[in-house]
PyMOL CGO cylinders between C-alpha atoms (Angstrom):
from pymol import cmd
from pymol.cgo import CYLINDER

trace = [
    CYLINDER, 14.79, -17.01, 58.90, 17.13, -19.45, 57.28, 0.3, 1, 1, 1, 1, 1, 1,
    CYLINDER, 17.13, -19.45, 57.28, 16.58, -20.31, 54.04, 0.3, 1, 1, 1, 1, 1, 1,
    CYLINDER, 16.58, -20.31, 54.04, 14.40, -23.79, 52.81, 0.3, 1, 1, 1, 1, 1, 1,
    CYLINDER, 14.40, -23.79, 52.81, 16.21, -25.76, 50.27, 0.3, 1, 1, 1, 1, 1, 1,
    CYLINDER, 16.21, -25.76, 50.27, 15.17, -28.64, 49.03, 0.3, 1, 1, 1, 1, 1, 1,
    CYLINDER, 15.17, -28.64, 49.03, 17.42, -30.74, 46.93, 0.3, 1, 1, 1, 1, 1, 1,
    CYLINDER, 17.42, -30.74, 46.93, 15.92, -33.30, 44.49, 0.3, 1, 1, 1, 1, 1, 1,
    CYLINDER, 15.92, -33.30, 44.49, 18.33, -35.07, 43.06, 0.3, 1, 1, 1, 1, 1, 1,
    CYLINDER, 18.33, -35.07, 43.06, 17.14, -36.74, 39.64, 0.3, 1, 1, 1, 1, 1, 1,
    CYLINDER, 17.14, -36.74, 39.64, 19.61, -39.01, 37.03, 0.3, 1, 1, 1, 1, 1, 1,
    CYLINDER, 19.61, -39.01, 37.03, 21.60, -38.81, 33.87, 0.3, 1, 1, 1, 1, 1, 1,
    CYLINDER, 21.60, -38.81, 33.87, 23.52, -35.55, 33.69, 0.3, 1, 1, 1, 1, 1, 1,
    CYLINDER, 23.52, -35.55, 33.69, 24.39, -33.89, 30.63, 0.3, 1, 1, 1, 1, 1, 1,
    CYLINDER, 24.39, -33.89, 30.63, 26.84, -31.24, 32.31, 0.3, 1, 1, 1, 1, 1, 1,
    CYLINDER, 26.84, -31.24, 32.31, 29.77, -32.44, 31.01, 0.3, 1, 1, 1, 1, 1, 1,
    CYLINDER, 29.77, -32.44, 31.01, 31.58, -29.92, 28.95, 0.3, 1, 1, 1, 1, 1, 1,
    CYLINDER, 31.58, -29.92, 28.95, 35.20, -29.66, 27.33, 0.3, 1, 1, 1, 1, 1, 1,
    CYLINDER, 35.20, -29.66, 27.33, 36.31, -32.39, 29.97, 0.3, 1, 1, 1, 1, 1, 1,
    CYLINDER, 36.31, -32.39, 29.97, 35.03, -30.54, 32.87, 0.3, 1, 1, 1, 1, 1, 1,
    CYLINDER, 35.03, -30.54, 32.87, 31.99, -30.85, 35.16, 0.3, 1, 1, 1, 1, 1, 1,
    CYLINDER, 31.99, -30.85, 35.16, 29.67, -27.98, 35.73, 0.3, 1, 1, 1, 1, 1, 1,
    CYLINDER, 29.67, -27.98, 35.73, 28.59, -27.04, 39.42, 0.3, 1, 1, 1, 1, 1, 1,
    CYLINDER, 28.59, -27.04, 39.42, 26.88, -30.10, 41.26, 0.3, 1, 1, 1, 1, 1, 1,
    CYLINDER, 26.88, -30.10, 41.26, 23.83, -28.69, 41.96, 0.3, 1, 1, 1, 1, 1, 1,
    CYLINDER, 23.83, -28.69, 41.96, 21.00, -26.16, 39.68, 0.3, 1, 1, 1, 1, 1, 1,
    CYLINDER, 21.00, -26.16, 39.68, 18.77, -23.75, 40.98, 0.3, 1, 1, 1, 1, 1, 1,
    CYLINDER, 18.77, -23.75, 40.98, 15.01, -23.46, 39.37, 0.3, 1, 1, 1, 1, 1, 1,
    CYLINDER, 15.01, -23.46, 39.37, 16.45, -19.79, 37.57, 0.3, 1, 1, 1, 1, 1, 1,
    CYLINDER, 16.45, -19.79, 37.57, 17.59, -22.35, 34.43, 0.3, 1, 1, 1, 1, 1, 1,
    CYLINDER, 17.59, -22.35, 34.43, 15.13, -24.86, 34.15, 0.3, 1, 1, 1, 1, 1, 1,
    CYLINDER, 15.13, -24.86, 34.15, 12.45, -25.24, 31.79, 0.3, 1, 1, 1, 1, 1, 1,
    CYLINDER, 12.45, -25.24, 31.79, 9.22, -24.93, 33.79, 0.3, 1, 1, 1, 1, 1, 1,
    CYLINDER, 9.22, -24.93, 33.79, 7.93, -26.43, 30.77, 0.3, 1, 1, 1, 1, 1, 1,
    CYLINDER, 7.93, -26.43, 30.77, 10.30, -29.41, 30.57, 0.3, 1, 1, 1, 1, 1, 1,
    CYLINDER, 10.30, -29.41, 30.57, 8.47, -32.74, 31.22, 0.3, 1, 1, 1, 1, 1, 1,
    CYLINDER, 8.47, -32.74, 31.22, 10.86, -33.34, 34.41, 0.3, 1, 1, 1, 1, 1, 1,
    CYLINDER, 10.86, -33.34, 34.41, 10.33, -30.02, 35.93, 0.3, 1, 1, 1, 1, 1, 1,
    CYLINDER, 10.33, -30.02, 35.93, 6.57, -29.10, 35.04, 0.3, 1, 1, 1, 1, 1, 1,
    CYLINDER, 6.57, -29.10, 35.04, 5.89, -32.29, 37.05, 0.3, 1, 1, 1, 1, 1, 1,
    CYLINDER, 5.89, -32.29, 37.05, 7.58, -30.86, 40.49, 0.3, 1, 1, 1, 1, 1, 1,
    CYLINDER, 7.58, -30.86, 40.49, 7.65, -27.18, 39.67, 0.3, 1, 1, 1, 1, 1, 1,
    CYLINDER, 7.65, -27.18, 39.67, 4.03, -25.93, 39.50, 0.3, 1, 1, 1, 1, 1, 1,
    CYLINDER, 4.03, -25.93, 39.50, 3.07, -27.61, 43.03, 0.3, 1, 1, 1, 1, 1, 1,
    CYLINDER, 3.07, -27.61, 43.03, 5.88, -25.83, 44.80, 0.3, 1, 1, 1, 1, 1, 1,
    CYLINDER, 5.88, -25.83, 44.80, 4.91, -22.55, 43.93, 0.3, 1, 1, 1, 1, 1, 1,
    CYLINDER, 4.91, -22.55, 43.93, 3.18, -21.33, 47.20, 0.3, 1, 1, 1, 1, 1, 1,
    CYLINDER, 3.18, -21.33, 47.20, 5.36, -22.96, 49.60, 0.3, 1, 1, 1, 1, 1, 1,
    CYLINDER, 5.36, -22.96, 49.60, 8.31, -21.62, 51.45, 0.3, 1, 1, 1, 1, 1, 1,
    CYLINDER, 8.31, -21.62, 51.45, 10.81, -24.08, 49.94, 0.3, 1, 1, 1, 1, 1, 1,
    CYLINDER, 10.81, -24.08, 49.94, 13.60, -23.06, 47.29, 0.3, 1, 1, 1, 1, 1, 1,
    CYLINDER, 13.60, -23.06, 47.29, 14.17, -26.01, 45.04, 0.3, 1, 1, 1, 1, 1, 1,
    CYLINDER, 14.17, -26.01, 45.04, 17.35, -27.44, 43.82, 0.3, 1, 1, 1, 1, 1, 1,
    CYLINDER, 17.35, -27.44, 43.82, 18.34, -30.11, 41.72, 0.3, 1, 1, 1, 1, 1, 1,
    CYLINDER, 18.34, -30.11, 41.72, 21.31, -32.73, 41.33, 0.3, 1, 1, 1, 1, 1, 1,
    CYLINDER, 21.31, -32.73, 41.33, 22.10, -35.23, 39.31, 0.3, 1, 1, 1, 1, 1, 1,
    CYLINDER, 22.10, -35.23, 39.31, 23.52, -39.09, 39.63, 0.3, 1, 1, 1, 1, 1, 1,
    CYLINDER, 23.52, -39.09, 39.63, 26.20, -39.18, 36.63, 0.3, 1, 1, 1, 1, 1, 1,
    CYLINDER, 26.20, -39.18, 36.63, 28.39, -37.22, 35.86, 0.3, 1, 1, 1, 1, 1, 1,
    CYLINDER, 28.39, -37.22, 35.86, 29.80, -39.56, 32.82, 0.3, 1, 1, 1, 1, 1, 1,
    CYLINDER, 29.80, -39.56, 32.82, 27.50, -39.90, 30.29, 0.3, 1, 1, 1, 1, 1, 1,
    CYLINDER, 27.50, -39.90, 30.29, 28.14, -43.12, 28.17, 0.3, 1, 1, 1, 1, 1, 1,
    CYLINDER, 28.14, -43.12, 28.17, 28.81, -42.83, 24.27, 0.3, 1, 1, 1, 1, 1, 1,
    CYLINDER, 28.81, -42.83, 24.27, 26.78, -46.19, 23.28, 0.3, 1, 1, 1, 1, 1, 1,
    CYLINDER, 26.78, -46.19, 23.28, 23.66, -45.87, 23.97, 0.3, 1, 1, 1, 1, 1, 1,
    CYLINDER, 23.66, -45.87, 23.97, 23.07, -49.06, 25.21, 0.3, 1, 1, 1, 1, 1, 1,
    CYLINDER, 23.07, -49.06, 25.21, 26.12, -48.33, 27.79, 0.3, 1, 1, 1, 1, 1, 1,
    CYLINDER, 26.12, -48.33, 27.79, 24.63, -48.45, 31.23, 0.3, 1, 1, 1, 1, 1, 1,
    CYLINDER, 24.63, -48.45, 31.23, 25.28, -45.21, 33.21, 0.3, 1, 1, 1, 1, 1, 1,
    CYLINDER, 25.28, -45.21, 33.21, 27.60, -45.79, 36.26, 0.3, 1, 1, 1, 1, 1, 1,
    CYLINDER, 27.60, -45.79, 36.26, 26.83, -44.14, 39.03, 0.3, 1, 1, 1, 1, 1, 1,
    CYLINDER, 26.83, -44.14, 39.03, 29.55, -41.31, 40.27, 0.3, 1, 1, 1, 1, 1, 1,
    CYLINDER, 29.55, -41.31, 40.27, 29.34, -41.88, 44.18, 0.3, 1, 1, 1, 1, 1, 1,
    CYLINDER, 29.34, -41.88, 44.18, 31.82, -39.23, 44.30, 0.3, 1, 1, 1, 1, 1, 1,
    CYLINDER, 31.82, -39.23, 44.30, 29.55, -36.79, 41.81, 0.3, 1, 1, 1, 1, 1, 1,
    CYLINDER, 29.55, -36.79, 41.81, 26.61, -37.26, 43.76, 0.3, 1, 1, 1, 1, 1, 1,
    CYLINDER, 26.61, -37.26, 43.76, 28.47, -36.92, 47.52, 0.3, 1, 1, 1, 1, 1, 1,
    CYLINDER, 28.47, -36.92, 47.52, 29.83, -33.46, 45.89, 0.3, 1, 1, 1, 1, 1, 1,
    CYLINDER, 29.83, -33.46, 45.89, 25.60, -32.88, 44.95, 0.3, 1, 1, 1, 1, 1, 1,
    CYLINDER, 25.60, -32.88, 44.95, 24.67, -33.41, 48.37, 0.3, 1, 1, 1, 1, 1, 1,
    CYLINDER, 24.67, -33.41, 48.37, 27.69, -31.83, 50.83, 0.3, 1, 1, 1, 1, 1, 1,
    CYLINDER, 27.69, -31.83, 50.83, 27.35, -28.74, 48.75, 0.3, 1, 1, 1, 1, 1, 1,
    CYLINDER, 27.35, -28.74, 48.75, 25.13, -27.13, 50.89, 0.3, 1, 1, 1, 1, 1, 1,
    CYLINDER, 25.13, -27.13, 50.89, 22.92, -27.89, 53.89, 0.3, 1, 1, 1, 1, 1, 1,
    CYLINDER, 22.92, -27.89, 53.89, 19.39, -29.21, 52.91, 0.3, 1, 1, 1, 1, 1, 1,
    CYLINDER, 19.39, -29.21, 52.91, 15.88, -28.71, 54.52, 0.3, 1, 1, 1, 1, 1, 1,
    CYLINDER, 15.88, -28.71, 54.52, 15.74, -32.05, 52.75, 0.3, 1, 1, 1, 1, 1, 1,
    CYLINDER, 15.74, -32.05, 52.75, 17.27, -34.46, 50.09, 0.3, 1, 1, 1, 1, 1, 1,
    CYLINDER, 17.27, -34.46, 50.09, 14.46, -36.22, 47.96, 0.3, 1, 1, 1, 1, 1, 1,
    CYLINDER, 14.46, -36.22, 47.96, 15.95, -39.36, 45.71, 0.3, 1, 1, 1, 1, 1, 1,
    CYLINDER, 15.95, -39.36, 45.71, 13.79, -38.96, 42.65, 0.3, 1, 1, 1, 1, 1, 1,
    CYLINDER, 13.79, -38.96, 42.65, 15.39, -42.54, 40.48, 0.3, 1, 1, 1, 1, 1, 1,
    CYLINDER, 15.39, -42.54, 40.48, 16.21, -45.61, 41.77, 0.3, 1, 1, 1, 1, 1, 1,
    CYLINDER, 16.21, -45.61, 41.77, 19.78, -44.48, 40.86, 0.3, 1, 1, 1, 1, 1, 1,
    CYLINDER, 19.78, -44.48, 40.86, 20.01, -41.83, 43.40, 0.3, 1, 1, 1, 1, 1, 1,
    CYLINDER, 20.01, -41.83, 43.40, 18.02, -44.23, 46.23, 0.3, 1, 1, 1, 1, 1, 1,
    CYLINDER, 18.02, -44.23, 46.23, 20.98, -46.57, 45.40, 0.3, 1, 1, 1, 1, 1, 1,
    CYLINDER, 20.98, -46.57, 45.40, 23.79, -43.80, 45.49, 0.3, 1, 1, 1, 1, 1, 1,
    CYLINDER, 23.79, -43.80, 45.49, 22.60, -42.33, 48.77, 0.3, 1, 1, 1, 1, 1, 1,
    CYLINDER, 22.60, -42.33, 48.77, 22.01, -45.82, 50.30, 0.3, 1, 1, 1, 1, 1, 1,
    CYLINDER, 22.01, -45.82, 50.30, 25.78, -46.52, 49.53, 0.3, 1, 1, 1, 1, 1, 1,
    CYLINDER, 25.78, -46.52, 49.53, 26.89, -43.42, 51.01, 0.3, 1, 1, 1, 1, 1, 1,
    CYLINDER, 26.89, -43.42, 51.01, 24.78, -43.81, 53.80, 0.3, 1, 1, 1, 1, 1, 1,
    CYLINDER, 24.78, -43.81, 53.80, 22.96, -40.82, 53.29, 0.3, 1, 1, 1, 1, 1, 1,
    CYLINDER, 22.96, -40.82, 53.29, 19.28, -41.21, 54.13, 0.3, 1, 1, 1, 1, 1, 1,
    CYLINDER, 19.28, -41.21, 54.13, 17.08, -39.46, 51.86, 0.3, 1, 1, 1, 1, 1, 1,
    CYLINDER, 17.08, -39.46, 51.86, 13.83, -37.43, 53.31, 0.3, 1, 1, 1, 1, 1, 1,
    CYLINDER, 13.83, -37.43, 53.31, 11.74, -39.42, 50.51, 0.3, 1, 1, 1, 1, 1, 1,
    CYLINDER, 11.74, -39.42, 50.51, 12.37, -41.91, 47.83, 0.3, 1, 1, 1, 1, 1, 1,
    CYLINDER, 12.37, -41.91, 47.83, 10.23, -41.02, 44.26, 0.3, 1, 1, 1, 1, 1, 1,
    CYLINDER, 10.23, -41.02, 44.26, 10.35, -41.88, 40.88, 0.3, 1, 1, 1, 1, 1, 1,
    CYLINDER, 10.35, -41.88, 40.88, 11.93, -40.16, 38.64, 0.3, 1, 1, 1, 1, 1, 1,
    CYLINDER, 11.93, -40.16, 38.64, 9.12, -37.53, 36.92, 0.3, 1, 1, 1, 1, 1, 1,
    CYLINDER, 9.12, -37.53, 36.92, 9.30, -38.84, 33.79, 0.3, 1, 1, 1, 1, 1, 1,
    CYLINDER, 9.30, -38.84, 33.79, 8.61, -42.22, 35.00, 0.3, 1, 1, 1, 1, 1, 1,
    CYLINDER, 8.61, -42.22, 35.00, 5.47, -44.03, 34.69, 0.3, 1, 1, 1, 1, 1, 1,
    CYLINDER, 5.47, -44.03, 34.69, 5.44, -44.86, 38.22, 0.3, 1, 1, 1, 1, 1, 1,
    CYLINDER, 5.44, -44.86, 38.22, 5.27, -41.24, 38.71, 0.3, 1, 1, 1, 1, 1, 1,
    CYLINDER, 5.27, -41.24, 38.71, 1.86, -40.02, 39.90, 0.3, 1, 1, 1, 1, 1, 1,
    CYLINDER, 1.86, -40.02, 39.90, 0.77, -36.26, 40.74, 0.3, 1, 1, 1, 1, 1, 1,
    CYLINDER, 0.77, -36.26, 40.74, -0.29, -37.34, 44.75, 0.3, 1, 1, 1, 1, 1, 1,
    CYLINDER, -0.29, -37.34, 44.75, 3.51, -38.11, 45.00, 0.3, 1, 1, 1, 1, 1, 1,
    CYLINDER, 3.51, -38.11, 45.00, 4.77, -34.89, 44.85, 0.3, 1, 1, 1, 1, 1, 1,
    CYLINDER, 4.77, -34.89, 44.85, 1.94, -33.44, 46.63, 0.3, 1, 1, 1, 1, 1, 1,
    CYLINDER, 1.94, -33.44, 46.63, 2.26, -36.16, 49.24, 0.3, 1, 1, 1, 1, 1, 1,
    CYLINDER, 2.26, -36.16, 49.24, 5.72, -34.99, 48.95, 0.3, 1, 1, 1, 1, 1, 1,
    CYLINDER, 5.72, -34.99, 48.95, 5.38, -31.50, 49.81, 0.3, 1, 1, 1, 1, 1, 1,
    CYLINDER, 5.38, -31.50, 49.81, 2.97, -32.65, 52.66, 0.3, 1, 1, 1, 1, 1, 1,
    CYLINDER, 2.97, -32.65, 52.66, 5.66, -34.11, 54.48, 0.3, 1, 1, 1, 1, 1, 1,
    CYLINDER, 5.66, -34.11, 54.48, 7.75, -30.90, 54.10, 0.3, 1, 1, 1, 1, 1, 1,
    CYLINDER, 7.75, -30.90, 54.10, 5.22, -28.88, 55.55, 0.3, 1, 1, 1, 1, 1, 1,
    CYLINDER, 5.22, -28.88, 55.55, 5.24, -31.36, 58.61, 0.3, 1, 1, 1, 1, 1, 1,
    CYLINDER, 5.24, -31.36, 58.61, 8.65, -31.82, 58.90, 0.3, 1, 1, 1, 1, 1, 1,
    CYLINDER, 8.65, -31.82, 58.90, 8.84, -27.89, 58.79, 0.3, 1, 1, 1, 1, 1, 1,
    CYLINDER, 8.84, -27.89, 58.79, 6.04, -27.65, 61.69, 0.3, 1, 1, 1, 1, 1, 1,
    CYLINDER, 6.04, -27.65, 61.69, 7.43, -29.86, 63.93, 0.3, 1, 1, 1, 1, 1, 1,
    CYLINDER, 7.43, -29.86, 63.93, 10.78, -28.18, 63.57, 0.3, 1, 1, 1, 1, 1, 1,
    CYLINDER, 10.78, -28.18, 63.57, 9.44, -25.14, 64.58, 0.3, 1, 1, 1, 1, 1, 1,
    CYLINDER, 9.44, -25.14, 64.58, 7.36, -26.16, 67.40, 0.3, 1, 1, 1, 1, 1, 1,
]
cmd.load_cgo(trace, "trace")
């Protein structure tokens, strides 16, 4: 059975190193499940099928911290053509904006996790629709 992945793709990235970028997309194997970003998604996936993924919007990080972060179109089209994707979920406004543009249409549009927008029946609402969207494709 092919594989579920799921990408979320959340905002700022710090993967800039020595003047190169790191690979466009994470699996779960380095994040912290204790990290305020990831304990929010991570512990309701545990008994599904899915294998989670994450991206990231930019790839430049500003010096000034006032310095708005400019979106990389081309960061975040490398994010989501580097594999193929059960689904794409846009978890910032940044990435909603970013996919819009490249008229990519995400599976759902959330918050980011460390938002207070975010709320707990969003990501099980969340994994709802994957479950559907999994049953109808195997029906």
């Amino acid at each position: 059975m092919k594989e579920l992945k799921v990408l979320f793709i959340l905002e700022n990235f710090y993967g800039f190193r020595r003047g190169r970028l790191k690979c466009p997309v994470y699996t779960t194997a380095i994040c912290n499940p204790r990290n305020a970003t990831y304990s929010r998604i991570l512990k309701y996936f545990k008994d599904t099928e899915f294998t989670l993924y994450f991206g990231e919007t930019t790839s430049q990080i500003g010096t000034d911290k006032k310095q708005k972060f400019d979106l990389d179109l081309e960061w975040l089209k490398k994010t989501v053509e580097y594999d193929e994707w059960f689904a794409v979920v846009a978890c910032c406004k940044k990435a909603e904006d970013g996919l819009k543009t490249l008229k990519i249409k995400p599976f759902m549009n959330l918050p980011h996790p460390t938002s207070w927008k975010w709320r707990k029946q969003m990501i099980v609402d969340c994994i709802e629709n994957l479950n559907n969207k999994l049953k109808n494709e195997r029906e």
